[in-house]
N, C-alpha and C positions, 0 to 999 in steps of 0.2 A: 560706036563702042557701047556696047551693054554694061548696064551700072548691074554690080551684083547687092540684088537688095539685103541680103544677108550680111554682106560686110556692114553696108551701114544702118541692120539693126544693131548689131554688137558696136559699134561706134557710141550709139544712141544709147546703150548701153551704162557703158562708157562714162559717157560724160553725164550720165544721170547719178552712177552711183557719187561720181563727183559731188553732186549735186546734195547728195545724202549725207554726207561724210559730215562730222561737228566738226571735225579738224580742219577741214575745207575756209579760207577767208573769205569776206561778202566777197573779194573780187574773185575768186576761182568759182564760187556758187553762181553770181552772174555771168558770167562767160559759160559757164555750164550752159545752166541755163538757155540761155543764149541759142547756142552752139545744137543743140538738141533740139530744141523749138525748130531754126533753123530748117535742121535735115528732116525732122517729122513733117515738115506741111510741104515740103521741097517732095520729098517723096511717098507723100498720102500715106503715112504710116502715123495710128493711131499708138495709145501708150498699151492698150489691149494686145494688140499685137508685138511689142517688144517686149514686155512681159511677160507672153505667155500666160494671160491671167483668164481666167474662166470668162465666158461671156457674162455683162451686166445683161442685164432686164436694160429693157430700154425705156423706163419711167422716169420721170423728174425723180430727184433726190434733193435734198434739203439738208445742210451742214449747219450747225448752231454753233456762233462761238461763243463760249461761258462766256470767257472774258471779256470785257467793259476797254474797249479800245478812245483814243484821242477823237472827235466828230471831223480834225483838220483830215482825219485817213481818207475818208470819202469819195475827194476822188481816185485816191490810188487803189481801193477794193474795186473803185467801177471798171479802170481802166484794165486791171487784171484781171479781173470776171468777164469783163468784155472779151479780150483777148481770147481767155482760155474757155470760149460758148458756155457761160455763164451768166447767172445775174443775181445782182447783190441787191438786200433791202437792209435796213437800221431799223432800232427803234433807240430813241434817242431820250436822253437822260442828262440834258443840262448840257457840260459840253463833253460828255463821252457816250456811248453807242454802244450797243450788239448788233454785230453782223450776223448776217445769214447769205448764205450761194444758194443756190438754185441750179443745178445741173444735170446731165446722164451722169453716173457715177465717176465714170475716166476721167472724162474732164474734168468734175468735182477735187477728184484725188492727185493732181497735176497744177491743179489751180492753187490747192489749201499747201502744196509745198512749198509752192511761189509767197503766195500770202503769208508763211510763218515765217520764213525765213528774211522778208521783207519788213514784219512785222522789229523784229530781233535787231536787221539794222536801224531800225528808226529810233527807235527805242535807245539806242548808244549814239548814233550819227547825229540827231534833234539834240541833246542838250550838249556837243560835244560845238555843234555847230554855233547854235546863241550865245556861248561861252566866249565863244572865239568873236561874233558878229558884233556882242557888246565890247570887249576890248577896242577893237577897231574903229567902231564907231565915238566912244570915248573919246580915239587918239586925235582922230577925226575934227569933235566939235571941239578939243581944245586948241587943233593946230588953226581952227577958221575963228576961236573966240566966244562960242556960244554960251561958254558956261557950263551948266549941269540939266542937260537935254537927257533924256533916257528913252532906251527903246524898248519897246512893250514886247516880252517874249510870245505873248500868242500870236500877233501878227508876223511876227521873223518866225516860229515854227510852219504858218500858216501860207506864208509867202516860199518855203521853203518845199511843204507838201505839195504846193500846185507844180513848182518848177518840176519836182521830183515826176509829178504825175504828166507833166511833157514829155518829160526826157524819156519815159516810159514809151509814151506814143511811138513816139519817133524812131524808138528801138523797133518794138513790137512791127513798126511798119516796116523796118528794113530787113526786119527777116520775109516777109513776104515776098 
């Protein structure tokens, strides 16, 4: 049975403008996501081509973020850079960063929708998470006795960014 590749550029479609949407939740943008990634490398179909977008120049491109991101992000700019044929550099300012991609344009512009919107959940999921991790941890060393133990928010942020930056992988790998 022949796949008609037209149906699943408009799928891809589809689930990008999902993807676009502010009203969209981090989980329907992941799944987006996701789901498009998926079908794009399943059937060699770049975003140039779902978009109808003019041919790039097929030179390196270089993307600057103004913004002064956490240094814990590090790995998770690698692992999405990686993912989407890019590559990320810092320059590093204590414990926050400017990033830079390195890409063909496509995948530059594919990679930094990934990256912002990644950026947006960390940003509210990071302090929403150590809020909840010290509670628990509290309940924790009073029910064993220890007294007034405290947990240092940048390692629970930092333990937190690595996990995230797994769980990442292992996605990334099972769309393949």
């Amino acid at each position: 049975m022949e796949v008609d590749i037209n149906k699943i550029k408009i799928r891809i479609i589809k689930l990008l403008s999902i993807a676009d949407d502010a009203s969209a939740s981090d989980n329907e943008v992941y799944v987006a996501v996701q789901k498009a990634q998926r079908l794009m490398t399943e059937y060699n179909i770049n975003r140039r081509e779902i978009l109808h977008e003019k041919e790039y120049q097929e030179n390196v491109e270089c993307h600057y973020f103004d913004k002064m991101y956490p240094r814990i992000y590090n790995p998770i700019v690698a692992v999405i850079a990686n993912n989407f044929r890019c590559k990320a550099t810092y320059q590093s300012y204590r414990q926050n960063v400017h990033y830079s991609l390195y890409g063909l344009q496509a995948d530059l512009d594919t990679a930094l929708i990934v990256l912002n919107k990644v950026f947006s959940f960390l940003k509210i999921r990071l302090d929403k998470y150590v809020k909840q991790y010290k509670k628990d941890f509290k309940k924790t060393c009073d029910l064993i006795g220890l007294g007034v133990a405290k947990a240092d928010s940048r390692v629970i942020k930092r333990s937190y960014c690595s996990g995230f930056a797994s769980g990442l992988v292992k996605k990334f790998e099972e769309n393949l």
